[in-house]
C-alpha positions in Angstrom: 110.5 100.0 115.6 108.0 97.8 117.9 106.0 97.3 114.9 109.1 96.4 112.8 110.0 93.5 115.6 106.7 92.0 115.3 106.8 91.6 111.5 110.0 89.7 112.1 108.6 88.0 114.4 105.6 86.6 113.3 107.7 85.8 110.0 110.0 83.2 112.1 107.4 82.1 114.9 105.4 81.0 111.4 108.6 79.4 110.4 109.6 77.5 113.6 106.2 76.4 114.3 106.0 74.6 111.1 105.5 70.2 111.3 106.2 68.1 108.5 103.6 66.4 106.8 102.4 63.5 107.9 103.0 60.2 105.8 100.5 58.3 104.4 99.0 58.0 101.0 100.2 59.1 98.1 98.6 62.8 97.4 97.1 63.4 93.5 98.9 64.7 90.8 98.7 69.0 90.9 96.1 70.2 88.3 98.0 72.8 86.4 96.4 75.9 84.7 94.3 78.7 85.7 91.8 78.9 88.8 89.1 80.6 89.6 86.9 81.5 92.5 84.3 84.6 92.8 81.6 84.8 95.8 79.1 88.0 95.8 77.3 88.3 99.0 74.4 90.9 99.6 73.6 91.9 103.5 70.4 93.6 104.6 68.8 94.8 107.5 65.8 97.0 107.8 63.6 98.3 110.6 60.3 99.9 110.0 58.2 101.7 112.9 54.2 102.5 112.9 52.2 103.7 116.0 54.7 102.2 118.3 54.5 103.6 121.7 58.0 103.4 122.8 59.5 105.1 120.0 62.1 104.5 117.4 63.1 104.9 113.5 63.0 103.4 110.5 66.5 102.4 109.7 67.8 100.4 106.4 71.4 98.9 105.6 72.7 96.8 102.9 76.3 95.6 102.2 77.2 94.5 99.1 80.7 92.5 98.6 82.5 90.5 96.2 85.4 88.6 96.5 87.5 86.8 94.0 90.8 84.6 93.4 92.6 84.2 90.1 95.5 81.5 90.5 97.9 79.7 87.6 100.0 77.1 88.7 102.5 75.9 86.8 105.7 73.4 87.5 108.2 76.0 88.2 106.2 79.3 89.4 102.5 80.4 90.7 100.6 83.4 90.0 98.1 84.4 92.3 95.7 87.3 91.9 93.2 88.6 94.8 90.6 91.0 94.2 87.8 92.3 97.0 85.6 94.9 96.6 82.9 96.1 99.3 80.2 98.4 99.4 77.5 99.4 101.9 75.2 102.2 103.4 73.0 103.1 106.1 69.8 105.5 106.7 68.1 105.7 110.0 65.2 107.9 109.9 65.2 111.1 108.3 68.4 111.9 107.6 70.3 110.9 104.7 72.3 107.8 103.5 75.9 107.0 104.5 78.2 104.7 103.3 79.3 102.2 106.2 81.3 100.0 103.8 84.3 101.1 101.5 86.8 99.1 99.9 88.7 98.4 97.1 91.6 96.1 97.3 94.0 94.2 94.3 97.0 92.0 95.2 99.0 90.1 92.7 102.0 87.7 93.2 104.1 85.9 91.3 106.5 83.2 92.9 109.3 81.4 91.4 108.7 77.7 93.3 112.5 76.9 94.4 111.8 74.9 97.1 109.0 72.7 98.8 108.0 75.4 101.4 110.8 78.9 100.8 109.8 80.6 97.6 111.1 83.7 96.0 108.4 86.2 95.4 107.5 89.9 93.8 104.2 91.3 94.4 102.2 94.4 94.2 98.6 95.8 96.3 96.4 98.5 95.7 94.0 99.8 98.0 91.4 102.9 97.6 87.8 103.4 97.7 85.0 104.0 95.5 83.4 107.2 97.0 83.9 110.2 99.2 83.9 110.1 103.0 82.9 111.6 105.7 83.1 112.9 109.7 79.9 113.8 111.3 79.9 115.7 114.6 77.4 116.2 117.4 75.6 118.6 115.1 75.6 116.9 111.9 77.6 118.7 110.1 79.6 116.6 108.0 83.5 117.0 106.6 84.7 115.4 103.5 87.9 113.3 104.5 88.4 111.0 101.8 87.6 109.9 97.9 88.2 107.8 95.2 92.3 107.0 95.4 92.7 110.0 97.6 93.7 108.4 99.1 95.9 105.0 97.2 98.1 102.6 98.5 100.1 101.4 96.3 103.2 98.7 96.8 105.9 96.5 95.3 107.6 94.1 97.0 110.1 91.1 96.7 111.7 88.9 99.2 111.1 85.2 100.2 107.5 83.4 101.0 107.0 80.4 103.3 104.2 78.4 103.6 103.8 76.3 106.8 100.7 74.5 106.1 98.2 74.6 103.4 96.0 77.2 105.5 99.1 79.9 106.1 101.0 81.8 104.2 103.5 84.3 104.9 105.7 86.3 103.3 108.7 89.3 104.1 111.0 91.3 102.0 111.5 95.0 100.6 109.0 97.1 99.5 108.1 100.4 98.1 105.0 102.3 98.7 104.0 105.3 97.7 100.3 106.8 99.1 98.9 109.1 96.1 96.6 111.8 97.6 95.0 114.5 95.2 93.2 117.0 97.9 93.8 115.5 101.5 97.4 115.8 102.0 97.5 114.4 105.5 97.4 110.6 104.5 101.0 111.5 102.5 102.6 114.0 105.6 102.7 113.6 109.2 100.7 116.3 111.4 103.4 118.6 111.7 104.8 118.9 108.3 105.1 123.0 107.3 102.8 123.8 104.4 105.7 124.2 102.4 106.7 121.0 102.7 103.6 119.3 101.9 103.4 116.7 99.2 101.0 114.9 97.2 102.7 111.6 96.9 104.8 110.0 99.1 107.1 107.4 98.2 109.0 105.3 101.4 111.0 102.0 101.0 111.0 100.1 103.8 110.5 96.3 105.2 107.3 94.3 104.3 105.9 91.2 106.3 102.2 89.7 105.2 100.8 86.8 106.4 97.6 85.6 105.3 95.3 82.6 106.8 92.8 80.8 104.8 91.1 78.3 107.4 88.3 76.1 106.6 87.1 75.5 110.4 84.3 73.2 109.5 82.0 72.0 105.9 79.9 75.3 106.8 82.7 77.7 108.4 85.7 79.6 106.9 88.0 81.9 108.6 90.3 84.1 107.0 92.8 86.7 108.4 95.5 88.7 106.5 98.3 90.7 108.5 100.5 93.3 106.8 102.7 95.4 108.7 105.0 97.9 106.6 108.2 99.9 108.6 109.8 102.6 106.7 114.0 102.5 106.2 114.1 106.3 107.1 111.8 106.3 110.1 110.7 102.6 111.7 108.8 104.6 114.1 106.2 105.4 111.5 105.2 101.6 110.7 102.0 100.8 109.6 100.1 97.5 110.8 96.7 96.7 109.0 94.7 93.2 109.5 91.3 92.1 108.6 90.0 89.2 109.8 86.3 87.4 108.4 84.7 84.7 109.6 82.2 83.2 107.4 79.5 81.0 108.8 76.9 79.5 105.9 73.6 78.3 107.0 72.5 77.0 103.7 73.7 77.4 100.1 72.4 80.9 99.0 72.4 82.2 103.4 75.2 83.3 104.9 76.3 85.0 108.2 79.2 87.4 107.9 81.7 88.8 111.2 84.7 91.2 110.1 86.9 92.7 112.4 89.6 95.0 111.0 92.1 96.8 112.7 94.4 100.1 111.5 97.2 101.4 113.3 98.7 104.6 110.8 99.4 107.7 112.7 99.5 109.9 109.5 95.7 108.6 109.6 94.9 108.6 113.3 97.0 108.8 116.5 94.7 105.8 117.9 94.2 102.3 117.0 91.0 102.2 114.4 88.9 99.3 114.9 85.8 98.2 112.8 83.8 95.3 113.8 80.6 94.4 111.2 78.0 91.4 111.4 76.1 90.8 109.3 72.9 88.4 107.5 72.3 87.9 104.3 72.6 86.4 100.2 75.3 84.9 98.7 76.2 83.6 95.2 79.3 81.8 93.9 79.9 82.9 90.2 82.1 80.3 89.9 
């Protein structure tokens, strides 16, 4: 229910905290059509060892990521398409490679342009990963705890967007989400649910809020931020909070340094807040 309270509230704080835009010059006419943006970005780092006295290994790590926005704007409605997809692994020394990046994420939404800053939406996400994952413990032993769409997020959503200022925007309504699992159950049942009982798909309808910040700090600095927070009707209690925050810093056109912080708080998933923090160095290309 706490999580529910700060879905609302973020939605109106947004809302109240919103200023009028300044007067002055006339802005130019919209451009109406389709547009596109794509950035790839390739992250290394490697370490090599020979004859050095105070020890250490060899250790390599590349992240690959790509990121792109499809967006038609018409007179009376907007369409806008996300798509991010990252992948990345480690190997230090002798042992063998592990992914350290895995993500595969779609949102579209379409919104019916009422109003200057309210807007009617419907939308749908997707979330999953490309391969399987794994725990290690002490030992090395490793257990397989996730694959490709086992397990998926799926959602659908309508309600009312508002956008503040060209850098936020946020949006709350219903939604239904289902979480498709094929061999790992838990993501779809909480701890305690009898064998019996177990399913493979679970479907909730519940409350959405998502608020997403697209901040261009400086020519060379970008911040962006996206909060979703999901409360079922049945059970509040099991609400779901997800945000992923990057700050892009580029030091020249084709070098760029990368800090992602992303936090998940899903008790079907794990009982404690999961936090994943990554910097990173490296290439980037726009397609277009």
């Amino acid at each position: 229910m706490k999580k529910l309270v700060v879905a609302i509230t973020v939605f109106f704080i947004t809302c109240a905290v919103a200023q009028p835009q300044p007067q002055g010059e006339a802005p130019p006419p919209p451009k109406w059509g389709w547009k596109h943006s794509v950035v790839s970005s390739l992250t290394m780092t490697q370490v090599s060892f020979r004859d050095w006295a105070q020890g250490g290994e060899d250790a390599l790590a590349w992240t690959a990521r790509l990121d792109g926005k499809s967006t038609l704007d018409d007179t009376t409605y907007s369409w806008g398409n996300s798509y991010k997809m990252v992948y990345g692994q480690a190997k230090i020394g002798t042992t063998k490679s592990r992914k350290t990046e895995d993500r595969i994420e779609f949102e579209s939404v379409l919104t019916y342009k009422l109003g200057t800053y309210v807007n009617p939406y419907v939308g749908t996400t997707l979330k999953t990963q490309f391969s399987a994952g794994v725990t290690v413990d002490a030992n090395g032993n490793e257990t397989p705890v996730s694959k490709f769409f086992d397990p998926g997020y799926l959602t659908q959503s309508a309600g009312v967007g508002y956008q503040p200022a060209k850098e936020v925007k946020t949006r709350f309504g219903v939604a239904l989400r289902e979480i498709v699992t094929s061999v790992y159950w838990t993501y779809a049942n909480d701890p305690n649910t009898p064998p019996q009982d177990r399913v493979k798909t679970r479907v909730d309808g519940g409350l959405e809020s998502v608020t997403d910040i697209d901040w261009k700090l400086d020519d060379n600095l970008l911040f962006r931020s996206k909060l979703e927070l999901f409360a079922p009707i049945k059970k509040p209690s099991d609400a779901t909070l997800r945000m992923d925050n990057t700050l892009t810093a580029s030091v020249s056109k084709y070098v760029v340094v990368i800090l992602n912080v992303q936090l998940i708080n899903d008790e079907r998933a794990s009982t404690r807040l999961q936090v994943k923090e990554v910097l990173s160095l490296g290439l980037t290309y726009t397609l277009f």
